[in-house]
PATORVEX-664767 format. One record per residue: x, y, z of N, C-alpha, C, CB in turn; residue in three letters. Coordinates in steps of 0.1 Angstrom, whole numbers, plus 5000, padded with zeros to 4 digits. Glycine has a CB too. Example, Ala and Ser with C-alpha at 12.3 -4.5 7.8 and 13.67 -1.06 7.14 Angstrom:
2
<guvo n_c1="5132" n_c2="4943" n_c3="5078" ca_c1="5123" ca_c2="4955" ca_c3="5078" c_c1="5132" c_c2="4967" c_c3="5078" cb_c1="5113" cb_c2="4955" cb_c3="5090" rest="Ala"/>
<guvo n_c1="5128" n_c2="4978" n_c3="5071" ca_c1="5137" ca_c2="4989" ca_c3="5071" c_c1="5129" c_c2="5000" c_c3="5079" cb_c1="5141" cb_c2="4994" cb_c3="5057" rest="Ser"/>
//
This chain:
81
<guvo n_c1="5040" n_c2="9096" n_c3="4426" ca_c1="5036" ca_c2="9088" ca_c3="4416" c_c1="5047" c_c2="9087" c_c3="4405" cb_c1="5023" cb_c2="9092" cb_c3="4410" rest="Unk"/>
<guvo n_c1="5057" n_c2="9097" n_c3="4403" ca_c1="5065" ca_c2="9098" ca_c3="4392" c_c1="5080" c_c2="9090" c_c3="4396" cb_c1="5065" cb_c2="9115" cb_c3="4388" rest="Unk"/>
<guvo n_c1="5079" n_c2="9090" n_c3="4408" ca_c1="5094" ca_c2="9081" ca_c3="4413" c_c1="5088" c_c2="9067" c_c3="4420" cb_c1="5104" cb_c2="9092" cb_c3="4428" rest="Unk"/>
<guvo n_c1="5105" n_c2="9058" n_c3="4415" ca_c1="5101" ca_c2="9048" ca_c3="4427" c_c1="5108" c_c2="9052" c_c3="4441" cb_c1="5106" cb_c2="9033" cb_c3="4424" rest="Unk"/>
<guvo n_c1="5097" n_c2="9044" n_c3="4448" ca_c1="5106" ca_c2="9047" ca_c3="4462" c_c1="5114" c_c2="9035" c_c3="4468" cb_c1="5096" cb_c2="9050" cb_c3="4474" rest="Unk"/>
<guvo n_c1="5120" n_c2="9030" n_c3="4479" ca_c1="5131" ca_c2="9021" ca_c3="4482" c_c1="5123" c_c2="9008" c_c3="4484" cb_c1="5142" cb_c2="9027" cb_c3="4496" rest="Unk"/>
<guvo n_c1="5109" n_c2="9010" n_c3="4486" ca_c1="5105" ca_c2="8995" ca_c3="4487" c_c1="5105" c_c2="8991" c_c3="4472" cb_c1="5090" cb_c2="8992" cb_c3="4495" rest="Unk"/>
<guvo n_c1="5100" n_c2="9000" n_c3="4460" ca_c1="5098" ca_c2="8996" ca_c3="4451" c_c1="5109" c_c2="8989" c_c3="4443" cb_c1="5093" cb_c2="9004" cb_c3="4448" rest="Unk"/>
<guvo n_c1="5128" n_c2="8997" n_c3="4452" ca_c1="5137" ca_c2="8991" ca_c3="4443" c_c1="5141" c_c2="8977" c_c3="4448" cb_c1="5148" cb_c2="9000" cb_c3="4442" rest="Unk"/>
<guvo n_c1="5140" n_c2="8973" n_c3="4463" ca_c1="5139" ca_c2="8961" ca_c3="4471" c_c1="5134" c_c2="8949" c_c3="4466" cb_c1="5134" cb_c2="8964" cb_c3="4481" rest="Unk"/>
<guvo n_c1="5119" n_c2="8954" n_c3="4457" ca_c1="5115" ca_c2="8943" ca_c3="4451" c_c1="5122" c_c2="8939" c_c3="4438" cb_c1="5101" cb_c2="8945" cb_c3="4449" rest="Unk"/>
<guvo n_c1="5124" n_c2="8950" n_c3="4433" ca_c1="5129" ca_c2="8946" ca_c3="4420" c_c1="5143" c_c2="8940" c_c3="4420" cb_c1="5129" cb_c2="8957" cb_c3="4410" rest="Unk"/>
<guvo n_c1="5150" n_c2="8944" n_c3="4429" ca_c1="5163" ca_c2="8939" ca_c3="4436" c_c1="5159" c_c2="8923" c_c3="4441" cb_c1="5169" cb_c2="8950" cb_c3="4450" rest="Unk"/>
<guvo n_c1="5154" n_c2="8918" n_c3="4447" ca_c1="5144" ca_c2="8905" ca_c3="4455" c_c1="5143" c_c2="8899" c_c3="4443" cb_c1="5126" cb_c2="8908" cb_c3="4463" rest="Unk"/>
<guvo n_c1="5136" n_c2="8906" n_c3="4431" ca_c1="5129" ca_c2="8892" ca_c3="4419" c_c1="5145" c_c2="8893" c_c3="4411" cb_c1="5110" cb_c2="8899" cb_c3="4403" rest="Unk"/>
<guvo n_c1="5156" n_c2="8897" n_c3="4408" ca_c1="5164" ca_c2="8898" ca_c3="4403" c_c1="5174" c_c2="8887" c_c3="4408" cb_c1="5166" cb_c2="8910" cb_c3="4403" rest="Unk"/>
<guvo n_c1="5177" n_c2="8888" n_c3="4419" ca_c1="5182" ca_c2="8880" ca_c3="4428" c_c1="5179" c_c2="8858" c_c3="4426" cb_c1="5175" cb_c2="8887" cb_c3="4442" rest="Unk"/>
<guvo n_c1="5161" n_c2="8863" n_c3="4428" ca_c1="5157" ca_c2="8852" ca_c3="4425" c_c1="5158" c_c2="8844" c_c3="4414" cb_c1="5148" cb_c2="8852" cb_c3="4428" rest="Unk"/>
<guvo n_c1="5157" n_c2="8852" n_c3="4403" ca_c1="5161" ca_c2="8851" ca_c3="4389" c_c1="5170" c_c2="8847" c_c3="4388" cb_c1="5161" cb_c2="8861" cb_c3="4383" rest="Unk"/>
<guvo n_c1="5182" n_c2="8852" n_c3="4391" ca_c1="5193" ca_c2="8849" ca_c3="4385" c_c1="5201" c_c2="8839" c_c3="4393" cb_c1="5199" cb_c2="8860" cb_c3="4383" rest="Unk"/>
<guvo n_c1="5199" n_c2="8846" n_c3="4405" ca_c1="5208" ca_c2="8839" ca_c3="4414" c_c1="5225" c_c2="8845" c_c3="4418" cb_c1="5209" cb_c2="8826" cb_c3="4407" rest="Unk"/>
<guvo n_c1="5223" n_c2="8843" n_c3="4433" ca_c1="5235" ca_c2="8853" ca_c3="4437" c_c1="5248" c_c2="8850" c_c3="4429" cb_c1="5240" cb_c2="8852" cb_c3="4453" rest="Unk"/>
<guvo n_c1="5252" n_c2="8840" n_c3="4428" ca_c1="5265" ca_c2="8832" ca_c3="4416" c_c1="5264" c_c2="8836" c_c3="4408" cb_c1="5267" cb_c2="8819" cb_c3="4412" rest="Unk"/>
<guvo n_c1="5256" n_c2="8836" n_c3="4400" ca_c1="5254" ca_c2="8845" ca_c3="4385" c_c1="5259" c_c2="8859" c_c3="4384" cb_c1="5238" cb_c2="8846" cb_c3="4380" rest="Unk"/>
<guvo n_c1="5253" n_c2="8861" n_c3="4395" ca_c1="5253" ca_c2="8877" ca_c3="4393" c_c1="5266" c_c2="8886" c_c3="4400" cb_c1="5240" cb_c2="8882" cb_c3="4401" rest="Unk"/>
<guvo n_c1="5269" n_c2="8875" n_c3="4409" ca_c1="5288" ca_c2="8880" ca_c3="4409" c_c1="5296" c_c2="8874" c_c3="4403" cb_c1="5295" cb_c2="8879" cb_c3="4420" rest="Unk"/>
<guvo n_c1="5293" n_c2="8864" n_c3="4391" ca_c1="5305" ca_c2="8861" ca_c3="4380" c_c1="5299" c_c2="8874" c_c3="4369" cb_c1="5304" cb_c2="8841" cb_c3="4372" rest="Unk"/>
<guvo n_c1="5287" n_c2="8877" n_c3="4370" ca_c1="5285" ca_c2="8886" ca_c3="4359" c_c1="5291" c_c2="8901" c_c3="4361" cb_c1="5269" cb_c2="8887" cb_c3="4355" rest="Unk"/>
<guvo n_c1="5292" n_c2="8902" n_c3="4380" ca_c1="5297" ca_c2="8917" ca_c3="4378" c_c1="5311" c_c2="8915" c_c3="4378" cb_c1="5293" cb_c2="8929" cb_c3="4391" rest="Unk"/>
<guvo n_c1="5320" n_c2="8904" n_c3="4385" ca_c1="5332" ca_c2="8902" ca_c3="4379" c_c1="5340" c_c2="8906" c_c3="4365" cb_c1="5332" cb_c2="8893" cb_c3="4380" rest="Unk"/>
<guvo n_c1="5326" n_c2="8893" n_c3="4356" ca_c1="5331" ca_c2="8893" ca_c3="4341" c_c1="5332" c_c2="8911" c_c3="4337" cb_c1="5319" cb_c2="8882" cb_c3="4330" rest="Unk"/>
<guvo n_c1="5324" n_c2="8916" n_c3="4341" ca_c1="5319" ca_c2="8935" ca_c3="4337" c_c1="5332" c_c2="8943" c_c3="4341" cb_c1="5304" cb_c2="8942" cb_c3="4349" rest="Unk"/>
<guvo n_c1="5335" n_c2="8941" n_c3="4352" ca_c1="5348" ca_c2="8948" ca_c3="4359" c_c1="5360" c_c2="8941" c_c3="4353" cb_c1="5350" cb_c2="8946" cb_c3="4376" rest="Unk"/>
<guvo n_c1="5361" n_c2="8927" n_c3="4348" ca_c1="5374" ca_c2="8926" ca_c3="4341" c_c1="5371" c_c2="8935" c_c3="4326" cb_c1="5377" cb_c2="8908" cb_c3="4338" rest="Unk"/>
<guvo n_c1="5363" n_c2="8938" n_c3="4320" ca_c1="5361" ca_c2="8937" ca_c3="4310" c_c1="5364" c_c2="8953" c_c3="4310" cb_c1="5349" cb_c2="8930" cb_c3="4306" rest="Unk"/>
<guvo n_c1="5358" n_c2="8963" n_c3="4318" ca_c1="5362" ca_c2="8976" ca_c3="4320" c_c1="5376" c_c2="8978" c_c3="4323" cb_c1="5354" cb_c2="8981" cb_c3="4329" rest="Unk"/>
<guvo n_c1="5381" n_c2="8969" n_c3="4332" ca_c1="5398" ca_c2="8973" ca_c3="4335" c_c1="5406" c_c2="8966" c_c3="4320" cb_c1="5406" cb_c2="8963" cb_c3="4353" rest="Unk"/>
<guvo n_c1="5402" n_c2="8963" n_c3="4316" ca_c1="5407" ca_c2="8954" ca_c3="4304" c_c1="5409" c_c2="8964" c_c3="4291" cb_c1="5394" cb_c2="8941" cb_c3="4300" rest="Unk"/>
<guvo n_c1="5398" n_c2="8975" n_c3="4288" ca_c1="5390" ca_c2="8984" ca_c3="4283" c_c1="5404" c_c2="8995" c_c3="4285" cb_c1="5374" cb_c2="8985" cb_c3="4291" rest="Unk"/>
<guvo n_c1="5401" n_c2="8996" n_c3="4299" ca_c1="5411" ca_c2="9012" ca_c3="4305" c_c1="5426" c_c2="9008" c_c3="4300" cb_c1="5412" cb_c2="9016" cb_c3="4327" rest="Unk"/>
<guvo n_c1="5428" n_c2="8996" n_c3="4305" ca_c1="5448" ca_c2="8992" ca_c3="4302" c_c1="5451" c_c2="8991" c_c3="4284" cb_c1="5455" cb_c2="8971" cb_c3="4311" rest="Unk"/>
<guvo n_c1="5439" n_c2="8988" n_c3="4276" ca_c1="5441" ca_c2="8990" ca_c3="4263" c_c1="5438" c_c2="9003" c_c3="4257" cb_c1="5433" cb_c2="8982" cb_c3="4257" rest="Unk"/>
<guvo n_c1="5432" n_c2="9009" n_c3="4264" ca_c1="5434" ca_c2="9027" ca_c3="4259" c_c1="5444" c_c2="9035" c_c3="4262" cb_c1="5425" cb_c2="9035" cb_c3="4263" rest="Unk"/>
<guvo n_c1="5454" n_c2="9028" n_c3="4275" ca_c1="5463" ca_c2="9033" ca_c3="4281" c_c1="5477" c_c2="9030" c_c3="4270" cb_c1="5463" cb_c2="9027" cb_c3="4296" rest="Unk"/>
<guvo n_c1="5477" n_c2="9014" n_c3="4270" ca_c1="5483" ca_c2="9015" ca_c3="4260" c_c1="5485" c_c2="9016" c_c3="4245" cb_c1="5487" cb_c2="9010" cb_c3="4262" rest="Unk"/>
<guvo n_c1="5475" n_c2="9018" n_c3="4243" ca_c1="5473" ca_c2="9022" ca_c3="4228" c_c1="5477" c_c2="9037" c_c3="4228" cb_c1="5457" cb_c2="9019" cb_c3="4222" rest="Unk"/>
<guvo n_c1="5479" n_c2="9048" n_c3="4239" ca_c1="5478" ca_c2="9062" ca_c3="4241" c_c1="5495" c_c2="9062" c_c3="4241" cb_c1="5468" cb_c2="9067" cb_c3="4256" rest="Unk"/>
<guvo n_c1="5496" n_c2="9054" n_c3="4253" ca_c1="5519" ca_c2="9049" ca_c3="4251" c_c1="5526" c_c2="9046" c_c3="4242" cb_c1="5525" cb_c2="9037" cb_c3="4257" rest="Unk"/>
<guvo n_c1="5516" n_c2="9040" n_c3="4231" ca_c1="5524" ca_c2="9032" ca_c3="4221" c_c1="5525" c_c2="9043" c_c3="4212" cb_c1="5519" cb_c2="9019" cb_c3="4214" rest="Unk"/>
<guvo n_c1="5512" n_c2="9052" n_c3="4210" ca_c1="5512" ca_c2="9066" ca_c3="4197" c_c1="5519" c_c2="9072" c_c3="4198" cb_c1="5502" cb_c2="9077" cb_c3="4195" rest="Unk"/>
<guvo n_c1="5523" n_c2="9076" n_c3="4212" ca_c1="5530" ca_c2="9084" ca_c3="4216" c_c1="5549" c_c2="9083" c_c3="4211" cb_c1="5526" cb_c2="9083" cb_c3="4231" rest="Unk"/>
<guvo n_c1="5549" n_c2="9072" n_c3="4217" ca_c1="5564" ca_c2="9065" ca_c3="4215" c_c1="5570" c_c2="9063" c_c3="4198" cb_c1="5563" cb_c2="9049" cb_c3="4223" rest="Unk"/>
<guvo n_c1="5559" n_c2="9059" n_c3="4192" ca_c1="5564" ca_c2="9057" ca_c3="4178" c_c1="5563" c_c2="9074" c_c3="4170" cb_c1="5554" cb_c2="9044" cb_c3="4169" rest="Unk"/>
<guvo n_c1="5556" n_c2="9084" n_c3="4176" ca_c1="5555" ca_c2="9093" ca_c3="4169" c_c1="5571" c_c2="9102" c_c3="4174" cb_c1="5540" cb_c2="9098" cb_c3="4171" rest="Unk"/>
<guvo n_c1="5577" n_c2="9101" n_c3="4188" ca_c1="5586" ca_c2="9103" ca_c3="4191" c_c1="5597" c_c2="9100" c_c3="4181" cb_c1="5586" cb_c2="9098" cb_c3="4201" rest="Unk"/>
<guvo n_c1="5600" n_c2="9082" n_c3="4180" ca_c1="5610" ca_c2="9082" ca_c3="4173" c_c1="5605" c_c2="9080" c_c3="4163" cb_c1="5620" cb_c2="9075" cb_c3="4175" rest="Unk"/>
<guvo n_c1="5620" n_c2="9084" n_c3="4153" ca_c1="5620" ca_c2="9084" ca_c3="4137" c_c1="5622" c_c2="9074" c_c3="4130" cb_c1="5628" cb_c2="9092" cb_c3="4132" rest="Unk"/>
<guvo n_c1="5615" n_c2="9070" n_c3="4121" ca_c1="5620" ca_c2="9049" ca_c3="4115" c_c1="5634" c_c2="9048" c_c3="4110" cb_c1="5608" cb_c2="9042" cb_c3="4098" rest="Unk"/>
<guvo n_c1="5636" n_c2="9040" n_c3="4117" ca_c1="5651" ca_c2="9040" ca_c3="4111" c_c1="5653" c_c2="9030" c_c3="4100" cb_c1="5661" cb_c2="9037" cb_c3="4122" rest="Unk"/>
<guvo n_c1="5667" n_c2="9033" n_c3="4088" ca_c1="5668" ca_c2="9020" ca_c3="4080" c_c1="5675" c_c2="9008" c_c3="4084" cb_c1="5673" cb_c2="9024" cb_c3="4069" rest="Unk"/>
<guvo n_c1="5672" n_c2="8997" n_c3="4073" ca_c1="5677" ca_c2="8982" ca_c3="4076" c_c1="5684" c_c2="8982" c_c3="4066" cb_c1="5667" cb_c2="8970" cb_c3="4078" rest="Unk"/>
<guvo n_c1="5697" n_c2="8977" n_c3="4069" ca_c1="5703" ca_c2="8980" ca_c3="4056" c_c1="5714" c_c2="8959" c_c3="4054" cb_c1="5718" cb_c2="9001" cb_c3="4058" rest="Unk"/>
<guvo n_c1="5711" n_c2="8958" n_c3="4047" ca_c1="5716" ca_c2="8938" ca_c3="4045" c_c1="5733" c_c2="8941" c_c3="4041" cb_c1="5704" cb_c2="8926" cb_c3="4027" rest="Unk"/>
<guvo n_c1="5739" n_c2="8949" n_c3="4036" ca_c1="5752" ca_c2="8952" ca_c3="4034" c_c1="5760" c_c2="8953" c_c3="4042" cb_c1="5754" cb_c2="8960" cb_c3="4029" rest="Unk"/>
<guvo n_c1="5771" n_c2="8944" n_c3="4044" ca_c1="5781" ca_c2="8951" ca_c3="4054" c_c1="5787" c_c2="8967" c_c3="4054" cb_c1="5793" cb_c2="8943" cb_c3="4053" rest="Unk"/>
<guvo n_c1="5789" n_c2="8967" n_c3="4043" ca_c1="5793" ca_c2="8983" ca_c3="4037" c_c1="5785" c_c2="8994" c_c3="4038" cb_c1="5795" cb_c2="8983" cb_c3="4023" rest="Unk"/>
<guvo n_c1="5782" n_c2="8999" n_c3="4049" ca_c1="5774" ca_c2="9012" ca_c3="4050" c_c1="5768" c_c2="9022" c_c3="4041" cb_c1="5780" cb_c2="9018" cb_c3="4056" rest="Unk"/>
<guvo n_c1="5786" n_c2="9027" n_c3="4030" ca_c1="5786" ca_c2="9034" ca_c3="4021" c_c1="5780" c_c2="9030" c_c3="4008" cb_c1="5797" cb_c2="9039" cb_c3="4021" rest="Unk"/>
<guvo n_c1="5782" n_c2="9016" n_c3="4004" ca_c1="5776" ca_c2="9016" ca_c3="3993" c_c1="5758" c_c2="9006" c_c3="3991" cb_c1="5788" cb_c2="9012" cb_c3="3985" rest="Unk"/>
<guvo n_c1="5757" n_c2="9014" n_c3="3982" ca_c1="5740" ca_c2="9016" ca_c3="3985" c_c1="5738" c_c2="9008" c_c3="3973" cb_c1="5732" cb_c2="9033" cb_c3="3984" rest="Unk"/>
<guvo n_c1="5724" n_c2="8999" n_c3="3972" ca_c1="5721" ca_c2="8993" ca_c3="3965" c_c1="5706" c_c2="8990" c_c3="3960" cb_c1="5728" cb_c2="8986" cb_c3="3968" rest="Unk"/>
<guvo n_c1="5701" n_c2="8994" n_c3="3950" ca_c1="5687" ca_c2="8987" ca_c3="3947" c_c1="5680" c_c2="8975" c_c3="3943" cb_c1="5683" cb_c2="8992" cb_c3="3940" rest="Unk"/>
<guvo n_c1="5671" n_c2="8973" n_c3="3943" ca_c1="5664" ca_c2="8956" ca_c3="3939" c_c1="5652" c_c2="8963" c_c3="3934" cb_c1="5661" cb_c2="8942" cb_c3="3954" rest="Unk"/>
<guvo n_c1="5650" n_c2="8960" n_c3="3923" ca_c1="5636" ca_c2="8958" ca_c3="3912" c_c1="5626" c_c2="8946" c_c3="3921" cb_c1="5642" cb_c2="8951" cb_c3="3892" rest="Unk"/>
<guvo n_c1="5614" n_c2="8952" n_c3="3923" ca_c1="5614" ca_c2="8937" ca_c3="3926" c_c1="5599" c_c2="8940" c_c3="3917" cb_c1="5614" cb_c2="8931" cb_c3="3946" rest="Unk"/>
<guvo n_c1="5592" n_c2="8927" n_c3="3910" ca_c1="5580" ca_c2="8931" ca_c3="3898" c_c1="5567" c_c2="8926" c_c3="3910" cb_c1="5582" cb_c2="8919" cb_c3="3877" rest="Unk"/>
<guvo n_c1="5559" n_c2="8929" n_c3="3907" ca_c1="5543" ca_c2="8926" ca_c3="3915" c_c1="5540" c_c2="8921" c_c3="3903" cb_c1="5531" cb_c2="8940" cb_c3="3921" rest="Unk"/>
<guvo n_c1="5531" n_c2="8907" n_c3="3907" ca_c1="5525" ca_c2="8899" ca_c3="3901" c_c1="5507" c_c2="8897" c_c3="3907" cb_c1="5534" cb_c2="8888" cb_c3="3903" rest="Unk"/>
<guvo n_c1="5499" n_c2="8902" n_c3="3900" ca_c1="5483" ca_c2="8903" ca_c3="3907" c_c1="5479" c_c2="8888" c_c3="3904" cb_c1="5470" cb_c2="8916" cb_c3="3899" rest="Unk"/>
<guvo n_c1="5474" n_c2="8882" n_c3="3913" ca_c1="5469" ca_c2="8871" ca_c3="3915" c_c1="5452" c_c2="8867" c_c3="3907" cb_c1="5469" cb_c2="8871" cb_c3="3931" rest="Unk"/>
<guvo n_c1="5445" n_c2="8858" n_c3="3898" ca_c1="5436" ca_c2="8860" ca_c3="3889" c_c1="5427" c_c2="8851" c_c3="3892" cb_c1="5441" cb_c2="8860" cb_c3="3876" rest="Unk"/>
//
C-alpha cells in the first residue's frame, strides 16, 4: 500500500505521454540536457578563468613612449543631479 508498483508507473507514464505528446517531450528533454551541459561548461569556465587571472599579476598601461618618465592626470568627478 505504501509503494507504487510498475503498473502503477506505466499508467502515469501512458497519461503523460498522451498529455503531452512524444515531440514535446523530446524537445523538452533535449531543451533540459542543453541547459545542464550549458550549466557544467559555465562552471568549468568560470573555475579556468579564477584561476588564470589570480595566477597572473595586472600589469600597467602606460600612453608614454618614455618608460622612465612618469606622469599624473587630476582627473575631477562630477555627480550627476
Amino acid at each position: 500500500m505504501g509503494s507504487f508498483s510498475i503498473w502503477h508507473w506505466l499508467i502515469v507514464l501512458l497519461i503523460v505521454v498522451m498529455v503531452f505528446g512524444t515531440k514535446k517531450l523530446k524537445n523538452m528533454g533535449s531543451d533540459l540536457g542543453g541547459a545542464v551541459k550549458g550549466f557544467k561548461d559555465g562552471m568549468k569556465d568560470g573555475t579556468a578563468s579564477g584561476d588564470d587571472k589570480a595566477a597572473e599579476p595586472p600589469s600597467q598601461v602606460s600612453n608614454s613612449g618614455k618608460p622612465s618618465e612618469k606622469t599624473t592626470i587630476d582627473v575631477e568627478a562630477k555627480q550627476k543631479s
